[in-house]
ZATORFI-847899 format. One line per 3 residues: number of its first residue (from 1); for each residue x, y, z of C-alpha. Coordinates in nm, 3 decimals, decimal comma. Layout:
<sites>
NUM> X Y Z; ... .
</sites>
This chain:
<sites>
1> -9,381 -15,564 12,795; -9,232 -15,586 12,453; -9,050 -15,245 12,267 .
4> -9,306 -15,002 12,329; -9,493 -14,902 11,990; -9,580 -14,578 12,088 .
7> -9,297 -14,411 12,120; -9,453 -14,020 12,171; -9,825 -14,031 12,240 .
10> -9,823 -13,627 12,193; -9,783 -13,732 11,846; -10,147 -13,797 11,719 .
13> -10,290 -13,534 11,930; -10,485 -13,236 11,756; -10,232 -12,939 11,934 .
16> -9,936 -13,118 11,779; -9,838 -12,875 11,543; -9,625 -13,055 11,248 .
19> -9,556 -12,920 10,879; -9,746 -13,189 10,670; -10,123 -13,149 10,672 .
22> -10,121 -13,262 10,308; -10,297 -12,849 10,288; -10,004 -12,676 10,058 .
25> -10,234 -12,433 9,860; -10,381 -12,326 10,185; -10,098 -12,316 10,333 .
28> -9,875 -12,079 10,077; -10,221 -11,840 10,069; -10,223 -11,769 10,392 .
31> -9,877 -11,714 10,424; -9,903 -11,474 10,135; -10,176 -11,296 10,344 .
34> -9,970 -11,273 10,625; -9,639 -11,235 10,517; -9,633 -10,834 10,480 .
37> -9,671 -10,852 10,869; -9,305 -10,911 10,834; -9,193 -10,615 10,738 .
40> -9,419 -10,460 11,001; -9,738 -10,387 10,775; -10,086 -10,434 10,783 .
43> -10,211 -10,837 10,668; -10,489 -10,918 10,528; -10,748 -11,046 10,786 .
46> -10,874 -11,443 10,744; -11,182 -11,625 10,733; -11,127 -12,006 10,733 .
49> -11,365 -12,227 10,708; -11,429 -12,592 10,695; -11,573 -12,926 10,891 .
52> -11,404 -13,080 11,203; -11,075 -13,248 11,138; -10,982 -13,096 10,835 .
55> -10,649 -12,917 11,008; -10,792 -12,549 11,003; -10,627 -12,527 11,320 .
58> -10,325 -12,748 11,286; -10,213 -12,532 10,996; -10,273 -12,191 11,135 .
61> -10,122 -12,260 11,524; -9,787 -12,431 11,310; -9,770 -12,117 11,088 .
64> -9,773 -11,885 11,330; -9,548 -12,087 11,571; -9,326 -12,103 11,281 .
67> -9,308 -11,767 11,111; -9,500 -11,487 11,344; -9,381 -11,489 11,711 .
70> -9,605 -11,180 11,731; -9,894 -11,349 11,733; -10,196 -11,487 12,009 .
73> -10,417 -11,810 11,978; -10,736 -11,800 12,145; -11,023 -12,066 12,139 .
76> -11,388 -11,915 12,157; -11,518 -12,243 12,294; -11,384 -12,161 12,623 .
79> -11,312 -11,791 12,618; -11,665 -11,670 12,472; -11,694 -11,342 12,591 .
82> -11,478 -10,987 12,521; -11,390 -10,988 12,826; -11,248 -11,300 12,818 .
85> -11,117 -11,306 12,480; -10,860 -10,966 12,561; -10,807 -11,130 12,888 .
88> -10,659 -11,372 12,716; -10,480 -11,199 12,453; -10,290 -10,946 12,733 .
91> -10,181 -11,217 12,928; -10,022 -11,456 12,632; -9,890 -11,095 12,532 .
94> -9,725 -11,052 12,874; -9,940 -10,787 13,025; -10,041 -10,822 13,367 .
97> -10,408 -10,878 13,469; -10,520 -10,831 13,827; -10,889 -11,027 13,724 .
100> -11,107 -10,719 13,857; -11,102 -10,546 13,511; -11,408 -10,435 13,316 .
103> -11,364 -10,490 12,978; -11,292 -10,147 12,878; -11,017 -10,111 13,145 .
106> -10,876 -10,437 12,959; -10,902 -10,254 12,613; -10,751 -9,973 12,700 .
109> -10,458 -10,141 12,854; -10,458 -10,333 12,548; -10,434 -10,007 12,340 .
112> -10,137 -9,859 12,610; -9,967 -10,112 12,498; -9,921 -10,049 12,156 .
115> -9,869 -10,407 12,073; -9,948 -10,491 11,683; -10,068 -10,864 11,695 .
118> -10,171 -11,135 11,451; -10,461 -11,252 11,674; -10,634 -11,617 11,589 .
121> -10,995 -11,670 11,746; -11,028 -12,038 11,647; -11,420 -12,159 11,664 .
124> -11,487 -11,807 11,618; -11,890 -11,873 11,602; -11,892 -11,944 11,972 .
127> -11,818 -11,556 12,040; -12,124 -11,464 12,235; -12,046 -11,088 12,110 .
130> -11,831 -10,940 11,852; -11,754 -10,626 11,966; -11,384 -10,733 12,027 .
133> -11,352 -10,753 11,646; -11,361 -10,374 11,620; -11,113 -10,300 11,894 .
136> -10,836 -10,556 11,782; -10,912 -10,408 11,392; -10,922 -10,039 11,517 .
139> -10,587 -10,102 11,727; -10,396 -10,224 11,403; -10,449 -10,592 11,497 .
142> -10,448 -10,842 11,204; -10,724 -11,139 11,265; -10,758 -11,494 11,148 .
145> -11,134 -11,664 11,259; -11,158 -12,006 11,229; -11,483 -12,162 11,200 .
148> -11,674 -12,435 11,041; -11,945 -12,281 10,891; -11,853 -12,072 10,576 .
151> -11,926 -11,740 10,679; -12,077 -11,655 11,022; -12,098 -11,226 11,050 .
154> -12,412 -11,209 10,872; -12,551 -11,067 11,172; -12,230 -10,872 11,271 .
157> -12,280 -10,506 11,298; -12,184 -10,318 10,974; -11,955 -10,108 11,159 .
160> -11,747 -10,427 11,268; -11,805 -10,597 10,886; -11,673 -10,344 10,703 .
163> -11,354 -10,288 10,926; -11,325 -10,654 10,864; -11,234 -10,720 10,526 .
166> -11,218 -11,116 10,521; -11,078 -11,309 10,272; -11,191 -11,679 10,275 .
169> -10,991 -11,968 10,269; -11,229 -12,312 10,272; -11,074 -12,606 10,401 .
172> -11,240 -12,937 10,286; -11,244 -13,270 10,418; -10,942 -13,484 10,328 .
175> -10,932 -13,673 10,025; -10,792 -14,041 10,141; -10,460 -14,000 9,999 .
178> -10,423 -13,669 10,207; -10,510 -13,863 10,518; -10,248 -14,099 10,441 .
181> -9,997 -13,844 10,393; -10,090 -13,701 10,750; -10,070 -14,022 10,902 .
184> -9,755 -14,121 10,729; -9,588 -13,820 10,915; -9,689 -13,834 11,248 .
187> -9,597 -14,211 11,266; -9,210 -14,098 11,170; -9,262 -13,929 11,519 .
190> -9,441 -14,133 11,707; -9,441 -14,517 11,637; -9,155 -14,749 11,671 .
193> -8,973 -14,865 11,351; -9,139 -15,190 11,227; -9,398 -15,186 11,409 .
196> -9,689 -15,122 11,223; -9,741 -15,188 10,765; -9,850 -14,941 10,555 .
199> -10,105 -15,131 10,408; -10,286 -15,050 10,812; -10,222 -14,666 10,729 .
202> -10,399 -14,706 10,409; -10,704 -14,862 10,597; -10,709 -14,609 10,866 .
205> -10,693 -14,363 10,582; -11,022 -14,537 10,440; -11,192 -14,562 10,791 .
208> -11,153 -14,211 10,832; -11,361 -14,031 10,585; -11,192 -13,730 10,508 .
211> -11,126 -13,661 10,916; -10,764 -13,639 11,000; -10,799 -13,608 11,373 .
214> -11,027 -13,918 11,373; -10,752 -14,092 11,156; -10,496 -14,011 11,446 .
217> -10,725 -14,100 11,676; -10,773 -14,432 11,586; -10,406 -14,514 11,491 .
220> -10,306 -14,394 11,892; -10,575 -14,600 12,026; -10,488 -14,912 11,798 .
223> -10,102 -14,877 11,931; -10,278 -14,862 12,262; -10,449 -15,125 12,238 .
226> -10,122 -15,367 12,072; -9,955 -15,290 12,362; -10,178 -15,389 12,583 .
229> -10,139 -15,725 12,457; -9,804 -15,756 12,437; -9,811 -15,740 12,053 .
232> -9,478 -15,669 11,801; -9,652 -15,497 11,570; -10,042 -15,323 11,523 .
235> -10,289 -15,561 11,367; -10,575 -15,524 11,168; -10,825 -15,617 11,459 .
238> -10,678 -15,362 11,644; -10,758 -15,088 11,369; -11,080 -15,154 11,337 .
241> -11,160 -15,174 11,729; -10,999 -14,859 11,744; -11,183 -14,687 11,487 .
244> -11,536 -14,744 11,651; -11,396 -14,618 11,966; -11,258 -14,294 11,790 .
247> -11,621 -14,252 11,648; -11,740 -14,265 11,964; -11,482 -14,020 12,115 .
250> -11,514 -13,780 11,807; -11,927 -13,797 11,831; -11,920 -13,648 12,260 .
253> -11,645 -13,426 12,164; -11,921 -13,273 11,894; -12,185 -13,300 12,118 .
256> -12,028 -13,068 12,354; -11,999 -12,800 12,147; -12,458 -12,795 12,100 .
259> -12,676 -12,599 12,292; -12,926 -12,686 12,489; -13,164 -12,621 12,264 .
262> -12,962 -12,828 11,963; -12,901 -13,126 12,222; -13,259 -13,145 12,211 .
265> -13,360 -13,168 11,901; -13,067 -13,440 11,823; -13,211 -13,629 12,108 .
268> -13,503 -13,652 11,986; -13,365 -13,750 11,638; -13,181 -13,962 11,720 .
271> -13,445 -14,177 11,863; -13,652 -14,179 11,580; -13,349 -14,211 11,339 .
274> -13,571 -13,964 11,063; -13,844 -13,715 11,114; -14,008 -13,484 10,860 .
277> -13,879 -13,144 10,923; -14,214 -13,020 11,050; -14,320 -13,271 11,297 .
280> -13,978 -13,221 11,446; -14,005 -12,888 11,535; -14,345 -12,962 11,683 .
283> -14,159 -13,218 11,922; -13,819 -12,973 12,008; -14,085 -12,725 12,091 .
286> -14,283 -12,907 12,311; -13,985 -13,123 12,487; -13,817 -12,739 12,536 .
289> -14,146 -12,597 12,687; -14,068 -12,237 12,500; -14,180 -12,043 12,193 .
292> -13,908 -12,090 11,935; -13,916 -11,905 11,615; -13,908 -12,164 11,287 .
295> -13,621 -11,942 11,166; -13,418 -12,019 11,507; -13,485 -12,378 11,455 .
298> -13,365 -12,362 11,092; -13,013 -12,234 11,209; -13,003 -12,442 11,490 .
301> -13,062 -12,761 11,206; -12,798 -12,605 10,969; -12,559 -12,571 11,275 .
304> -12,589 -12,926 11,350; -12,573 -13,014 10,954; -12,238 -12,820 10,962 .
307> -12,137 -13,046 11,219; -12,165 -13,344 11,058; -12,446 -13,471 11,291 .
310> -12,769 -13,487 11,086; -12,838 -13,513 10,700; -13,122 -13,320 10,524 .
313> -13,309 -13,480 10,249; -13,591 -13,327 10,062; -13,752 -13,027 9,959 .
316> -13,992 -12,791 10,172; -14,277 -12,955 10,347; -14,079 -13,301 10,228 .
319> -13,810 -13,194 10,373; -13,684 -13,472 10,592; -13,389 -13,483 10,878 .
322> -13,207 -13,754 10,965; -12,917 -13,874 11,230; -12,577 -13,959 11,116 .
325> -12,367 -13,969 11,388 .
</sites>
């Protein structure tokens, strides 16, 4: 093999936390709502919000990596429960767990402990119960919930809401020039010198539609790929191999985060292409053999509409689904 081209593959992975997201306004406001937790005072507790790859998470885990020590990342996709949510946030906290505690033995170690926290629950709208919210807010915790839909504790128990006191910060997809300023930074890291033009960063930056991570994606799997065969430098052909492959990757990482019930109804979409709203339903309910409520089915549509999955089009009884993804 030639010089390698990638020189750190950790580089274009979403947990590489890096100071250019091309997100400065966010950035400075939530550092403004989180600064008086330096001087040991209460912050303001965050909602943001926004669709995949828009570096919600990028931004917050290099903030508080950078400026609040004192602080706990925990991802609701795989810690869903209380339980396992304060599990999680004793032990990256250094408390001990022996794994045979209920989850009030684990709050009230939690509260023993006197520890004041910034605590991030990133996908926050997998949380199969919110109860946690009130006993990190009651125990002088400040929060940040990450999430793509724009505000998700509708249903939240007023006690919790109004304890909560969110302030919103959206995150929208990336204009192309934003892409391009992500990608222009993590190739300083993580691509040899030479080996790759700008005018192919400007491409992925079109190919990407306003999705960083998919951006990354495809430039890691392009150097991949030039490596592979023997190349100098990453070519065009590579690029746009690559970027149908990182479709394909970013499209089952979505799909893992439906339920069973949504993985139904974009199966069945997505082998008709479009349906009218209404005969839709009629097939999720009979493929999923239970009664389901149309107002369940509506959030399970928007959820999947959040997600970039489907498009709606229409108006009431002409309203019309189809797949995108």
């Amino acid at each position: 093999m030639k010089n390698p081209i990638l020189v750190d593959e950790s580089v274009f992975d979403e947990t590489f936390a890096s100071k250019s997201f091309g997100r400065k306004e966010q950035t400075e406001k939530i550092l403004r709502c989180l600064n008086p937790a330096r001087a040991g005072k209460s912050i303001k507790n965050l909602y943001i919000y926004g669709p995949p790859g828009t570096g919600k998470t990028s931004v917050i885990k290099w903030i508080l990596r950078e400026n609040f020590r004192n602080s706990v990342y925990v991802n609701c996709w795989s810690k869903r429960t209380s339980h396992k949510i304060m599990e999680e946030i004793l032990l990256q906290s250094g408390s001990i767990i022996h794994g045979s505690e209920s989850t009030s033995e684990l709050v009230k170690k939690f509260e023993k402990s006197k520890k004041k926290l910034i605590v991030c629950l990133d996908e926050a709208d997998h949380m199969e119960d919110t109860d946690i919210l009130y006993d990190l807010v009651r125990n002088s915790c400040g929060l940040i919930l990450i999430s793509n839909r724009p505000f998700l504790l509708s249903g939240v128990d007023d006690r919790i809401k109004s304890s909560l006191i969110l302030d919103e910060i959206e995150f929208r997809p990336y204009t192309k020039e934003e892409v391009l300023e992500v990608l222009k930074d993590r190739v300083s890291y993580g691509l040899r010198p030479g080996s790759f033009g700008d005018d192919l960063l400007l491409t992925i930056a079109e190919l990407s539609n306003g999705d960083a991570r998919k951006g990354l994606q495809t430039l890691k799997i392009a150097a991949k790929d030039a490596e592979s065969r023997d190349l100098d430098t990453i070519t065009v052909d590579e690029i746009n191999q690559a970027s149908e492959r990182a479709r394909k990757y970013r499209l089952a990482h979505i799909l893992e985060k439906l339920n069973y019930h949504q993985r139904t109804i974009y199966d069945i979409l997505k082998k008709n292409k479009a349906m009218y709203s209404g005969k839709l339903f009629k097939e999720y309910r009979m493929a999923s053999n239970q009664t389901v409520v149309d107002r369940t089915y509506r959030s399970y549509m928007q959820r999947m509409e959040e997600l970039g999955l489907v498009r709606e089009q229409g108006t009431r009884r002409w309203k019309k689904y189809e797949i995108v993804s």
